[in-house]
C-alpha positions in Angstrom: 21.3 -13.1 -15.3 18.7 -15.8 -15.2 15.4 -14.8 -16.3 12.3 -16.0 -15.0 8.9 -15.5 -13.6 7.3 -15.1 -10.3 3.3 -15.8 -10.0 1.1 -13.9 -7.2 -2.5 -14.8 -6.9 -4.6 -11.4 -6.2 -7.7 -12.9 -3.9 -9.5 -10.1 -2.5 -10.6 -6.4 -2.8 -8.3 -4.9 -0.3 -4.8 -3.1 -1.0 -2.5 -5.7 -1.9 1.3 -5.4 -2.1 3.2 -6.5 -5.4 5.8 -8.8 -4.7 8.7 -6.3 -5.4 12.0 -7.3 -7.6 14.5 -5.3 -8.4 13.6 -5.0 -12.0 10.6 -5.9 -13.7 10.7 -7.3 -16.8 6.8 -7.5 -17.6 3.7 -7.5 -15.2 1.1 -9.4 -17.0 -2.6 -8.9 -14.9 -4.9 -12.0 -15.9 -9.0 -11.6 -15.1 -9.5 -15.2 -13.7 -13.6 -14.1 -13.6 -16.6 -14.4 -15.9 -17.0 -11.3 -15.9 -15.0 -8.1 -16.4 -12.4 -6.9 -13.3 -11.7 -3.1 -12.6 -8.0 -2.6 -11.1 -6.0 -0.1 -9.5 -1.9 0.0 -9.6 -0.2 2.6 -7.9 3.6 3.2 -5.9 3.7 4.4 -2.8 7.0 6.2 -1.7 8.4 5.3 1.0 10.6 8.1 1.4 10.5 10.8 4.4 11.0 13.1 2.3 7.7 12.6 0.1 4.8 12.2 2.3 0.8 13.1 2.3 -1.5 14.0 4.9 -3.8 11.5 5.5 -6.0 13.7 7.7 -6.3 11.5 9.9 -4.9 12.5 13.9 -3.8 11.5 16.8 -6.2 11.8 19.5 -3.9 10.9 22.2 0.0 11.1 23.2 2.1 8.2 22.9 5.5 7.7 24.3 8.3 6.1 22.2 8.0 2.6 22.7 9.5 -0.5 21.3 6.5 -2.6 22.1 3.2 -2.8 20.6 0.9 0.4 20.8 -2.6 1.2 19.9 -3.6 4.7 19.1 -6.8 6.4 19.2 -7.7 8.7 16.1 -9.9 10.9 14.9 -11.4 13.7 12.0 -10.9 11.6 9.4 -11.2 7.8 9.7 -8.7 5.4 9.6 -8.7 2.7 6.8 -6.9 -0.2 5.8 -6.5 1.6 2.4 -5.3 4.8 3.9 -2.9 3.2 7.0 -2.9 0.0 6.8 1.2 -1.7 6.1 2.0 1.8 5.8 4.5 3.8 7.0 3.5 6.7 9.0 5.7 10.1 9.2 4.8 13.4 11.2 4.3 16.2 8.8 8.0 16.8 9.2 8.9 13.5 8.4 9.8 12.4 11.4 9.3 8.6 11.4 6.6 7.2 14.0 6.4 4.0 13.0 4.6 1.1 11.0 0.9 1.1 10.6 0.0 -2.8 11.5 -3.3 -3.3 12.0 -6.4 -0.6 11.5 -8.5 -1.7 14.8 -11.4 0.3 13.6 -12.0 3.6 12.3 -10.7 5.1 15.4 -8.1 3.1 16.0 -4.9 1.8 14.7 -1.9 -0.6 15.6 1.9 0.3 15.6 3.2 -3.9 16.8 7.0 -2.8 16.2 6.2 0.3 18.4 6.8 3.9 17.8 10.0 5.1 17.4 9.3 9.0 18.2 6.8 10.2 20.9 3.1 11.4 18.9 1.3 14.4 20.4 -2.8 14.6 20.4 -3.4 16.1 17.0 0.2 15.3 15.5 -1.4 14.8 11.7 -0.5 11.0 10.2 1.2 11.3 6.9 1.9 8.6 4.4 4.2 8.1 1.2 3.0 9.6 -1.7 0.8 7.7 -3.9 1.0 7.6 -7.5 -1.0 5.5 -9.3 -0.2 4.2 -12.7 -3.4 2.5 -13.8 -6.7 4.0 -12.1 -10.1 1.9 -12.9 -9.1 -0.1 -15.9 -11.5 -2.8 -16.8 -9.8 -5.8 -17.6 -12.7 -8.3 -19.4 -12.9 -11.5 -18.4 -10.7 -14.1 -20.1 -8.5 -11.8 -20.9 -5.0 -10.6 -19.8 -3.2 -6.5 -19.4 1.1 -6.7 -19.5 2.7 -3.7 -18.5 6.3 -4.2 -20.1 9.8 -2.3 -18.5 9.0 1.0 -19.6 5.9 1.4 -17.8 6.9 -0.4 -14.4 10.1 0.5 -13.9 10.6 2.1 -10.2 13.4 2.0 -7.7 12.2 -0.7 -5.5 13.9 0.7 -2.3 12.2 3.9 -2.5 8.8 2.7 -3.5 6.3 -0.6 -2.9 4.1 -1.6 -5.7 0.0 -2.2 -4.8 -2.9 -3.2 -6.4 -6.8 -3.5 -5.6 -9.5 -5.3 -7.3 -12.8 -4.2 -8.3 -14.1 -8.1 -7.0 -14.4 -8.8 -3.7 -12.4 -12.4 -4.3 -9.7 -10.8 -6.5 -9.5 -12.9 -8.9 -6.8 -11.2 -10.5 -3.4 -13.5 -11.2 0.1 -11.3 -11.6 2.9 -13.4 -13.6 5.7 -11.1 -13.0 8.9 -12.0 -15.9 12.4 -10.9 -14.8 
């Protein structure tokens, strides 16, 4: 098998998917700043079967539809952290959909529609996070590799993320494969 590398550049402070392969050599993080960057890397599953509550609910009923629909939420609000690219189950696991765009914090977009009907109040579950590195300070200058044995996931049952402490990002992933 070839090896090679794959660069990604990391530009803002929002969640930000990995580029997934099917086997990670190394993940090497480089702080692009002048000053220190704080990271978070976590998986998310993306399996029915392992879901959280996000607290967040519907606060109205939508039909199964294969176009675009909007839903109104409420208790808790809805964030591009929490929903946003997501997958989003029933507490079941009953698949609704694709989380696409979050409107606001009361509102949420599902563009490939929902593919079972959600009931006012159904709860909005997630995948699972689980976060490998939480708040580590990366000083400036300076690179962090994670090497096979600390990255190594099934990459059809879980997508890779990662948020910057900076607003710009300036974080740069090399990934070796």
């Amino acid at each position: 098998m070839a090896r090679g590398f794959y660069t990604q550049k990391i530009a803002n402070d929002d969640k930000n998917e990995i580029s997934s392969y099917n086997q990670y050599m190394s993940l090497t993080f480089v702080n692009t700043h002048t000053s220190s960057v704080d990271i978070d890397i976590w998986v998310t599953s993306q399996l029915s079967t392992d879901i959280t509550n996000t607290g967040v609910l519907a606060a109205e009923d939508e039909a199964m539809s294969l176009n675009s629909v909007t839903l109104t939420v409420d208790t808790v609000d809805a964030t591009q952290d929490n929903l946003l690219n997501e997958v989003v189950y029933k507490s079941d696991g009953t698949l609704f959909g694709t989380c696409t765009t979050v409107s606001s914090t009361t509102s949420i977009v599902f563009s490939g529609g929902v593919k079972n009907s959600i009931a006012n109040n159904d709860a909005l579950y997630t995948g699972t996070r689980y976060n490998i590195l939480k708040g580590v300070t990366i000083p400036n200058g300076t690179a962090l590799q994670l090497d096979s044995s600390d990255i190594n996931f099934d990459t059809n049952d879980y997508k890779l993320y990662i948020t910057s402490s900076n607003a710009s990002g300036l974080i740069d992933i090399i990934t070796r494969l």
